[in-house]
N, C-alpha and C positions, 0 to 999 in steps of 0.2 A: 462433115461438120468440123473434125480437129485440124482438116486440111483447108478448111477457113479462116478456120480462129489462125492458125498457124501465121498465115500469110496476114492476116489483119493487125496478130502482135507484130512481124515483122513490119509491116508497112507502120504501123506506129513507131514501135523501135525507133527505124530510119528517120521518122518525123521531127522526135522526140530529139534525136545524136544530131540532126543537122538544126534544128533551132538551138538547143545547148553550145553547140559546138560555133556559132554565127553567134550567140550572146557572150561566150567565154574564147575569143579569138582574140581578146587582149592579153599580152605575152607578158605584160608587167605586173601582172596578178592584182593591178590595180583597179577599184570599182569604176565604173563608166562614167562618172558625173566627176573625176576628177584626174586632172591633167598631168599632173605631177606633183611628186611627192618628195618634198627636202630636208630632211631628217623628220623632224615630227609634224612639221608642215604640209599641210597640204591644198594645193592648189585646184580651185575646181573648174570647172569648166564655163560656169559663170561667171567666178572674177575674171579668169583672162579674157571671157570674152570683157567684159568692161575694162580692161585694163589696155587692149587691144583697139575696142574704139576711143577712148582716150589718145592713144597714140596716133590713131588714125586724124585725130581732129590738129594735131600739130604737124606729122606730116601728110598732103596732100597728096603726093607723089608717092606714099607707101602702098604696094599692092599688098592683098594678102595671098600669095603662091604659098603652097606648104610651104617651101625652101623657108619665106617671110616670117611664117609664124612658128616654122623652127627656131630661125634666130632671136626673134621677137621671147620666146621662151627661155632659151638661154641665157638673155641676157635676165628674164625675171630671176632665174635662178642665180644665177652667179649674185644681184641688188639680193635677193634671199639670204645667201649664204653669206653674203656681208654684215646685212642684219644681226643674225646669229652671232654672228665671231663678235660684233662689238656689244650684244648684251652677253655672250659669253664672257668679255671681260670687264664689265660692267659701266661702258662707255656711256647705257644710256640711264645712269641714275648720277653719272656727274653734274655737277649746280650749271656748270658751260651752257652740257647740252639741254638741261631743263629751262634755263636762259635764254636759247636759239629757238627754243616751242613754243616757249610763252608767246616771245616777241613775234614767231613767225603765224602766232594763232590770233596776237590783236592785230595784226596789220592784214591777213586775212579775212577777219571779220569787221573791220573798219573797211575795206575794198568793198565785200559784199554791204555791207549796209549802203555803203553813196550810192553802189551804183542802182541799188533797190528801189532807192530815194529819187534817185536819177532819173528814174523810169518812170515812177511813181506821177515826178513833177511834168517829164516829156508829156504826159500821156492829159495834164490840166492846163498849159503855158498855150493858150491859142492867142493869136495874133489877129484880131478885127481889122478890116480895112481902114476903119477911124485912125487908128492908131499907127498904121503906114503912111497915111496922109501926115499924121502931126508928127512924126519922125523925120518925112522928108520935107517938111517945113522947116524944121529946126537944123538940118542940116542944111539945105539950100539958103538959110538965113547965114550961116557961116562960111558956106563956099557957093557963091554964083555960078561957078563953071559946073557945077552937079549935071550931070545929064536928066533927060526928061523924068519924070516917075514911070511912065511904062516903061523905061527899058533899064528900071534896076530895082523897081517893085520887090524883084523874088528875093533879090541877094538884101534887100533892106529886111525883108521879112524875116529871112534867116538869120541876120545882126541881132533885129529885135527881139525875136526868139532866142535866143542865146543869153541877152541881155535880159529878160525876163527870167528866164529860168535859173541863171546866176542870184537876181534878186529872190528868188523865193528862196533858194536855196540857205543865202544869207538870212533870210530870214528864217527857214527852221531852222539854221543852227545857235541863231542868238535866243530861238523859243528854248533850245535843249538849254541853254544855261541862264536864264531867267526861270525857268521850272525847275530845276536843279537846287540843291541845299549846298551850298559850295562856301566853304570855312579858310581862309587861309594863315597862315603864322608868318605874320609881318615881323613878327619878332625874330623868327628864323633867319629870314629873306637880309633882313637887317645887320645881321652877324659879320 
């Protein structure tokens, strides 16, 4: 029996030193969920993967080969350690750079809204046949040499659609400033 147990702690032993040893084979004594580590920063293996398809979506042509996502790393680290050195000298509590957020946070959030808007209206602007008909009325009333309607139906419908959706458009943004409480100092303007 002790030449059982013997061999049964041994065979566990061994079980035990090569699962440990295949869970702790990382040399950087860093935990597994994170990629790299930049002084107090640490990078996980979830951002870079997001940070990685991000990149992948502007270049097309990026494979990911380790060699890719070594480099792809380095260069996080180095945008890292840039970070660092300029609030290490306290680049990002200058009025400049609070200046360049602001502005780059309404021009971001005015993008996102059109194009939300954008979609919003793509998805209600439908085009009736009626209404290709009386478009290529009124254009055939100003150019006789217009080709037939079958053979530019599609490209008028596309005009018209565009031209509709412009007009709604116009039209919610004069809703935002007739809904709007909007004060101005004519007195200033005046000056």
């Amino acid at each position: 029996m002790s030449a059982l147990y013997k061999s049964v702690s041994l065979l566990i032993g061994f079980i035990l030193f090569f699962i440990g040893s295949g869970c702790s084979d990382n040399k950087s004594g860093l935990p597994p969920e994170t990629v790299a580590q930049i002084n107090e920063f640490s990078l996980s293996r979830e951002e870079f993967q997001k940070k990685l398809v991000k990149e992948l979506e502007y270049m097309e042509d990026f494979k990911t080969t380790p060699q890719a996502k070594r480099e792809f790393l380095q260069s996080l680290i180095e945008k890292e350690l840039f970070i660092q050195e300029a609030r290490r000298m306290g680049l990002d509590r200058r009025q400049a750079f609070v200046d360049a957020i602001e502005r780059y946070w309404e021009a971001t959030l005015i993008k996102l809204l059109m194009e939300t808007k954008s979609q919003e209206i793509r998805q209600v602007a439908s085009i009736s046949d009626q209404e290709i008909k009386t478009y290529y009325k009124k254009l055939k009333a100003e150019n006789m040499e217009l080709p037939p309607l079958d053979q530019i139906e599609e490209k008028l419908a596309g005009e018209l659609a565009e031209i509709k959706k412009t007009e709604m458009m116009d039209k919610w943004i004069k809703s935002l400033r007739q809904n709007a409480r909007i004060k101005i100092n004519d007195d200033f303007l005046n000056e």
